[in-house]
C-alpha positions, -999 to +999 in steps of 0.1 A: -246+170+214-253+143+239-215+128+242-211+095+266-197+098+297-163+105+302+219-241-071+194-258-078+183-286-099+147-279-108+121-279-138+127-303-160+119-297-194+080-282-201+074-307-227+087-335-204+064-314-175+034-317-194+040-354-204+045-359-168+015-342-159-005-363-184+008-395-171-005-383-135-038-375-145-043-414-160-031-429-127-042-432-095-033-398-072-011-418-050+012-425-077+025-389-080+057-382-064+057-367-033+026-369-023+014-394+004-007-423+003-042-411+010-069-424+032-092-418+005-093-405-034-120-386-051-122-371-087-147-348-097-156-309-100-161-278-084-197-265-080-191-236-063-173-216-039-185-209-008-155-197+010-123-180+002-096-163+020-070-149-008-045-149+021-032-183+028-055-201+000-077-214+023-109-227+006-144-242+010-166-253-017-193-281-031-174-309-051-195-329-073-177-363-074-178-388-106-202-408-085-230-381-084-226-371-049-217-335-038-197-326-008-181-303+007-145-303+005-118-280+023-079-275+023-058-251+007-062-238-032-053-213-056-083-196-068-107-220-080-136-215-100-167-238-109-167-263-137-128-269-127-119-307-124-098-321-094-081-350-085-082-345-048-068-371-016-072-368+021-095-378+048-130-373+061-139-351+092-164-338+112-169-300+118-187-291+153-203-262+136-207-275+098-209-313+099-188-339+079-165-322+051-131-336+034-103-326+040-077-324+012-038-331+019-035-328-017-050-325-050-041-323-090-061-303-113-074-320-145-091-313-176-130-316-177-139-346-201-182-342-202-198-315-227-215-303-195-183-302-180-162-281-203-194-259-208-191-252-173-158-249-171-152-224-200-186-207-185-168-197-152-154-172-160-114-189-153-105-182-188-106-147-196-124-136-226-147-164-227-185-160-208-216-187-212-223-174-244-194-177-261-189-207-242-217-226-253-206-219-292-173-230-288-186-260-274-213-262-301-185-257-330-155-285-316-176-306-296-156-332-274-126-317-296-132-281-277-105-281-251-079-301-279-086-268-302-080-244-272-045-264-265-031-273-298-050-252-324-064-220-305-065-198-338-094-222-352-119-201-327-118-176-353-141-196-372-168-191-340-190-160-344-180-132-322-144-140-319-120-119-334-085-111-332-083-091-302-105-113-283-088-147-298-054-131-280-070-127-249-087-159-253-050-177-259-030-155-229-054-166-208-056-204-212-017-206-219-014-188-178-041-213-171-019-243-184+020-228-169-004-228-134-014-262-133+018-274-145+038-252-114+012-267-094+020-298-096+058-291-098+057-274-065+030-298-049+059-322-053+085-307-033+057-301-004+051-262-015+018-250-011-010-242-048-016-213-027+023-197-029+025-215-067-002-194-081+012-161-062+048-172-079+030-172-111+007-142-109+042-126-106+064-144-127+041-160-157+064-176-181+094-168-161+085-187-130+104-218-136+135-197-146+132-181-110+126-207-090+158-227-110+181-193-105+169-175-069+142-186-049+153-162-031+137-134-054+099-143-043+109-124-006+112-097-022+087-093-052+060-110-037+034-098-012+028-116+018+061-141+013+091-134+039+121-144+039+113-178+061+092-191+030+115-184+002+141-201+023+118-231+028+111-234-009+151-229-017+158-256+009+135-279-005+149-278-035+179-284-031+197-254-016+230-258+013+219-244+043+255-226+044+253-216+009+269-186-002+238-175-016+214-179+009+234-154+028+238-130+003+200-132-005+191-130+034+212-098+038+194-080+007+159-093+024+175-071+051+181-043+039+147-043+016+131-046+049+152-015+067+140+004+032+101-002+045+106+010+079+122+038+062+153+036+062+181+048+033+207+024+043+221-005+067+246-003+093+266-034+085+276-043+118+237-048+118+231-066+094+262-094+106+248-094+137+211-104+121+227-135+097+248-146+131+215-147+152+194-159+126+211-175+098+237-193+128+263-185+103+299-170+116+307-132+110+333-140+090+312-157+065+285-131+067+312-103+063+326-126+030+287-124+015+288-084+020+321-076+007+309-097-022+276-078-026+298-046-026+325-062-054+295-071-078+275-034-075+246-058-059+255-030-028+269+000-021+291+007+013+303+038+024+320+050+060+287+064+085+287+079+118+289+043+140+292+014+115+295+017+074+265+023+055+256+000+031+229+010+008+210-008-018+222+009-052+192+027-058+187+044-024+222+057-027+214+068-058+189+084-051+201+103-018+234+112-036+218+127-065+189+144-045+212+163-024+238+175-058+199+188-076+188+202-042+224+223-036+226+231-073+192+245-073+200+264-044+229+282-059+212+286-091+205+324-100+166+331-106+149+350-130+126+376-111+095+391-125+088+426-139+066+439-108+071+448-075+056+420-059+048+434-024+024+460-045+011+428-061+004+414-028-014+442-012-036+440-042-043+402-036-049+408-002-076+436-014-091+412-038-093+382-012-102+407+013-078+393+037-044+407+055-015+383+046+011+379+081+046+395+080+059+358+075+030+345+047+045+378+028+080+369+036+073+334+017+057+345-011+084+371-019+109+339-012+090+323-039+101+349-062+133+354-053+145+319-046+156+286-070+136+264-043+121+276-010+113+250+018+078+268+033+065+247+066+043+249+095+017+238+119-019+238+116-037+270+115-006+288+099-020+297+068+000+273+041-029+269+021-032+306+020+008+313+011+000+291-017-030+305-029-016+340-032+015+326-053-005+309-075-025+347-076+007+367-084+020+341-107-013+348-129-009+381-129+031+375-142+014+348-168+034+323-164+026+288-155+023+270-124+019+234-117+006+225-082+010+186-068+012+167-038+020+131-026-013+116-030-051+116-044-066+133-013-039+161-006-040+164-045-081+174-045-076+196-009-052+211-028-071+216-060-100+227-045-085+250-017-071+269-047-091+266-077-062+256-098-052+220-110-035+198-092-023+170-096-002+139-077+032+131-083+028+106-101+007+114-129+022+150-127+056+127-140+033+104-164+040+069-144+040+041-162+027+012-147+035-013-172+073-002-169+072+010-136+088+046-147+084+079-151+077+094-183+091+124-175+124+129-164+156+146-177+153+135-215+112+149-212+109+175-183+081+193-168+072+225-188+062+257-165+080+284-143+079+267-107+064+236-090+047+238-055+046+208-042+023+202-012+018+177+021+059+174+015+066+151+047+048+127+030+073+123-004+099+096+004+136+095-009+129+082-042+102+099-054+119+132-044+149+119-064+121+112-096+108+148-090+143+162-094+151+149-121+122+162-139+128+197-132+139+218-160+172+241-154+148+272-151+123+258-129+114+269-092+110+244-065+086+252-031+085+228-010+050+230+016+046+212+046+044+205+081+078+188+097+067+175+129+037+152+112+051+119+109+074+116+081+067+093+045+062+056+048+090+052+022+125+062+032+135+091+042+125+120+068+129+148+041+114+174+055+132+172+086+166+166+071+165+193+047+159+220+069+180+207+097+208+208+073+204+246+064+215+242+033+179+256+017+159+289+024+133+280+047+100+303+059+083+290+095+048+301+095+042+304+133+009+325+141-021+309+144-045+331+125-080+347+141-104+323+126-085+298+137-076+312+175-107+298+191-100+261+172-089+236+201-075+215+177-055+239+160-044+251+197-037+216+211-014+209+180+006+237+186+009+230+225+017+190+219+042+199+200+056+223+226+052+196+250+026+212+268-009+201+284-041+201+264-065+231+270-101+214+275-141+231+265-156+246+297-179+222+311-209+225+295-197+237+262-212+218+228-199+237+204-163+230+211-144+213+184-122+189+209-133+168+233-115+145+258-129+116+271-116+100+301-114+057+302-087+043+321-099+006+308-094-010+273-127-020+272-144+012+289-128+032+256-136+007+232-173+012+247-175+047+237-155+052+207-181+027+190-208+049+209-195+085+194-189+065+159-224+050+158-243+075+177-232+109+190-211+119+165-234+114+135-263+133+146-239+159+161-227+167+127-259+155+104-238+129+089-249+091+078-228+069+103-211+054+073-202+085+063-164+089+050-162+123+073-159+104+102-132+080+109-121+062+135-079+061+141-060+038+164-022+043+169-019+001+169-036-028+149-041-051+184-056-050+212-094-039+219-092-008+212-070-011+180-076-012+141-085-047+140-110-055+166-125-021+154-129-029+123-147-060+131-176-047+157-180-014+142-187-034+107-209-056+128-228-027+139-231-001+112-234-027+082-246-062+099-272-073+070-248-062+043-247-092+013-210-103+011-175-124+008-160-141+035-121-142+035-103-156+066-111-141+095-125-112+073-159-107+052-164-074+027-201-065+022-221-040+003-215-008+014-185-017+034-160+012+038-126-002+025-091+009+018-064+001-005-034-011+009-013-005-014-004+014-044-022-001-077-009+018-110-031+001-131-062+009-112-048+038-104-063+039-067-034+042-040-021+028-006-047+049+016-074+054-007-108+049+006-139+037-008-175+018-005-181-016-019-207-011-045-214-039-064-203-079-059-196-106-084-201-136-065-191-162-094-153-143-098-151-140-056-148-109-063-163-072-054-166-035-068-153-005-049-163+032-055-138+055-053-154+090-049-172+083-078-151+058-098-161+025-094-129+002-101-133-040-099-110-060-074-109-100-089-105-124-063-063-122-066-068-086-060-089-088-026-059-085-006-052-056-016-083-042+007-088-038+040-120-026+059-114+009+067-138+019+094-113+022+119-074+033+105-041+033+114-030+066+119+004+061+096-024+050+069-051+082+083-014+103+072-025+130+044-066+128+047-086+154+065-119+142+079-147+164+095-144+143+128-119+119+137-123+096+174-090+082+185-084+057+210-054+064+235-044+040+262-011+030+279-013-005+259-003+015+229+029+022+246+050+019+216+032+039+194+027+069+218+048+095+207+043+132+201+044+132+165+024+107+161-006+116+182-001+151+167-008+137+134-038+120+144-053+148+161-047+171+129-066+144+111-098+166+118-112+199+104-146+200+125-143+177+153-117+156+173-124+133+200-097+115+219-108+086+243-085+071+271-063+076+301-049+103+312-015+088+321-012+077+280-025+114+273+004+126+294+032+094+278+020+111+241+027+145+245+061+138+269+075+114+245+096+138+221+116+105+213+114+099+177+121+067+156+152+076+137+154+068+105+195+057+089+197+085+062+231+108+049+213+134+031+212+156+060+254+151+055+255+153+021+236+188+020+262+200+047+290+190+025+279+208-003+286+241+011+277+274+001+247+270+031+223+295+031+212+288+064+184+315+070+156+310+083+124+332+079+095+338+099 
């Protein structure tokens, strides 16, 4: 292997909106309220798109003008398509790199008035349901009357061949979202809010956005992607809102506490959270302390005493821990039905059939298994997990009674599956989640059916799926919990894992010995040691067969060097592998800096797929065959924050792209695309659950922050064949030293310990 070198007053009534709007359309642009005089008008339509970044709205595109001349015009839009018709005002400029463009300060969006115009239009593909076929016999039934029938009398299209009900509803959703954005458009434009935010408001909101923005601005901080606190205050301010409202502290201090929730936390201190609206809000304690004790009087919070300051929880999170922590001591007090055979005879006759001997403490947890309500089973790498679950899964066959297997997400779900030849599913669809409702079919009125549940990868469950999970359980079914408590713990709230067994309250087997096969693993052996705080053991020089490798660069730019050298290069053709293989993957601890996820990203896309046809967006550009991730969790697609997939396919008139997902190829529209990321080089919080043959990991003293020992554990036991780590030796030494980690605010620990009746013992 030849390695490199070492209150408001809002809408006005939608009829008087769209009369409004109408009126706008027949005047000059500088009429419209709120919008400035312009140095220059133009009216015309878009002829296509040639850039677009779905994260501010930023947009490029030809504009053919009324006068017959294109150009290219530039500012900041909702998704456009061709055929659309704009009213658009700003000034001329000159590009150093593409030449004279127009720059739009503002713009209103108008109905297409030509029969090549509203062919176009309706071709683009901006009203769903309707393509250039069906386009061009709509247009061939109604005539100039076309987009009259779509508005006032939509149910006429029947009478055009190939339209039907199903496809007349779609047809009538579609241009009715169409209309509500254009009219929000120009609502918002006039109070100096961006298109960009007013289609996001709408993609969320549809009919109800008017109703929102008239009741609690505040509410797009918290439902909507990519909007912060700072922008629903700005749009709240400008319309209307007292900067020493009542309200606007109340909805800062649940912004707050939704943001504590995703860094992981099940509560607020409120001492905090005063502190935050006096810094930021320049409002007095007093008045912040009024806004809480108001949240707590209306339920919109719940407070209770904690350790240094109360804890204030939002009502589902203390819900959640609360009830989690009754189901988890109940079930441990619960008496369990055994089975009728001895079940070390059984195990010494799975051993014989998996020609295998099981440890003292792999038998310990399988008898647990049987004799316990819930078990709690963790350990390192190397420890045999996989192996305890295998042989329950064995013995329960033998007993004939069902077992359901699940873990947090997709991957873990297939390891799991095909580490034991038995189904297994995620969480989620193992509880039937609904994403039109955003619940869980199952649950106490429809629980799980079987004798136990195994639940894999546990660290990575957060409070309230746990709390979903419990209540799903049936009164006479076994819980075993599997997994490995000093990986990092679940990006939701919560450090379960950690909490449960430090409480004592559950039974709890520690698989310790590193098993035979796995003695002469580095990787498995430098797990175990950086989580005893010890140095790494190293290959004798000379050795390329070794499974770890460290490789020594004391400069950002000397390991940036090589990692892109072993991703490109060495590692491939050490392992046979295509160097857009998913088996290799690249993990930094941080997202800046040279050596971090971002710059990654962009050079090792460069060099692995530089003649790729793709979409540019922002700073950004997917291309065919791009390796991509999902960012987060999408119910209808059903593909998951940390998925990862190849683009496959484009559709360049939508903006938008086609991403296979080990063999399931699922479309992302243009409003989904930022719901990807490239994926070449990870995050290791996002790496969290995946196994890859060989994983290269960046590690220098500018990722101070991130360099702690659970986290470079993690990262390391990302890989089953091969693990490189390039760096310096001092941020090798910070990593494993730094036994400091990030609490998270959570009671359960407390609330297990209150319960009584621990059962503190600890096996193995």
């Amino acid at each position: 292997m030849n390695f490199p070198c070492a209150g408001l007053a809002v809408a006005q009534p939608v009829g008087r909106r769209r009369q409004a709007m109408k009126k706008k359309s027949a005047s000059p642009l500088s009429a419209a309220p709120g919008i400035p005089s312009p140095e220059e008008s133009l009216e015309g339509a878009v002829e296509r798109i040639l850039f677009y970044n779905p994260d501010n709205g930023y947009t490029v595109c030809r504009f053919l003008a009324d006068d017959g001349r294109e150009r290219n015009i530039v500012g900041v839009f909702p998704p456009l398509a061709p055929g659309e018709r704009l009213k658009i005002s700003g000034c001329w400029e000159t590009n150093p790199k593409f030449g004279r463009q127009f720059k739009v300060a503002a713009f209103l969006p108008v109905l297409p008035t030509s029969a090549a115009g509203v062919e176009k239009y309706l071709s683009s593909g901006l009203v769903r349901g309707i393509g250039p076929v069906l386009a061009r016999r709509i247009l061939k039934a109604y005539g100039p009357e076309t987009l009259e029938v779509l508005e006032k009398k939509p149910e006429r299209l029947l009478e055009v061949p190939g339209v039907g009900a199903a496809k007349l509803a779609e047809v009538k959703q579609s241009w009715a979202e169409h209309r509500d954005v254009r009219d929000l458009i120009i609502f918002l434009q006039e109070h100096g809010i961006s298109a960009n935010l007013a289609t996001k408001i709408h993609r969320r909101y549809g009919a109800r956005s008017f109703q929102v923005l008239r009741s609690n601005p505040y509410q797009l901080c918290l439902d909507l992607w990519g909007v912060g606190f700072k922008t629903a205050d700005q749009v709240a301010l400008r319309l209307g809102l007292d900067p020493g409202s009542p309200d606007r502290i109340k909805a800062f201090l649940l912004y707050l506490m939704e943001k504590d929730a995703e860094q992981g936390h099940a509560f607020s201190y409120r001492a905090d959270l005063e502190e935050s609206c006096r810094r930021e809000l320049e409002v007095s304690a007093e008045r912040a302390a009024g806004a809480l004790d108001t949240l707590h009087s209306s339920g919109a919070v719940v407070t209770e005493p904690s350790d240094r300051s109360p804890a204030v929880y939002l009502p589902y999170l203390h819900r959640a821990e609360s009830e989690a922590a009754r189901r988890l001591a109940e079930l441990a007090d619960a008496p369990v039905h055994v089975p009728p055979f001895d079940a070390d005879e059984a195990l010494s006759e799975a051993e014989t059939g998996a020609g295998m001997r099981y440890s003292a403490a792999q038998r310990e947890a399988v008898r647990e298994c049987f004799r316990r309500k819930v078990l709690v089973i963790t350990g390192g790498p190397g420890t045999g997990k996989t192996t305890v679950i295998n042989a329950v899964a064995e013995l329960f066959k033998r007993w004939g009674k069902p077992l359901l297997l699940a873990a947090p997400t997709g991957r873990a779900a297939k390891r799991l599956q095909e580490a034991t030849g038995c189904e297994a599913k995620t969480i989620h669809r193992l509880l039937e989640f609904n994403p039109k409702s955003g619940e869980f079919k199952r649950g106490e009125g429809r629980p799980l059916a079987g004798e136990a549940l195994v639940v894999d990868e546990f660290s990575m469950v957060d409070l309230v799926l746990l709390h979903s999970l419990l209540r799903a359980l049936p009164a006479g079914m076994r819980l075993v919990l599997v997994g490995d408590k000093d990986q990092l713990p679940s990006v939701g709230p919560g450090n379960l894992l950690r909490d449960i067994i430090a409480s004592g309250r559950l039974p709890v087997v520690r698989l310790g010995e590193i098993f035979r096969q796995e003695k002469d693993s580095l990787i498995i052996l430098n797990a175990h040691r950086i989580n005893r705080g010890q140095a790494l053991l190293y290959p004798v020089p000379g050795d390329r067969e070794a499974d770890f490798y460290f490789f020594r660069q004391e400069s950002e730019e000397g390991t940036f060097k090589t990692v892109l050298t072993l991703a490109c290069d060495s590692v491939p053709r050490r392992l046979g592998l295509p160097p857009l293989s998913p088996h290799i993957q690249v993990i930094s601890p941080m997202y800046r800096g040279l050596a971090g996820v971002d710059r990654l990203n962009e050079e090792l896309q460069r060099r692995l797929n530089p003649s790729g046809e793709g979409l540019r967006l922002g700073t950004r550009e997917f291309r065919l065959r791009d390796k991509v991730m999902q960012v987060r969790n999408d119910y209808e697609k059903d593909v998951y924050n940390g998925d990862i997939g190849l683009v496959c396919g484009l559709d360049r008139t939508r903006y938008g792209l086609v991403v296979d997902f080990d063999g399931r190829q699922v479309l992302y529209d243009r409003d989904d695309l930022d719901s990807l990321t490239l994926a070449y080089a990870v995050s290791v919080h996002k790496a969290q659950g995946s196994e890859y043959r060989a994983v290269i990991l960046p590690l220098l003293t500018q990722h101070f922050i991130m360099l702690q020992r659970n986290l470079f554990y993690t990262a390391l036991t990302r890989a089953r064949k091969l693990s490189l780590v390039v760096g310096s030796v001092k941020a090798l030494h910070i990593a494993i030293k730094n036994d400091r980690q990030v609490q998270r605010n959570s009671l359960l620990r407390a609330r297990l310990d209150r319960a009584g009746g621990s059962d503190s013992r600890t096996k193995g």
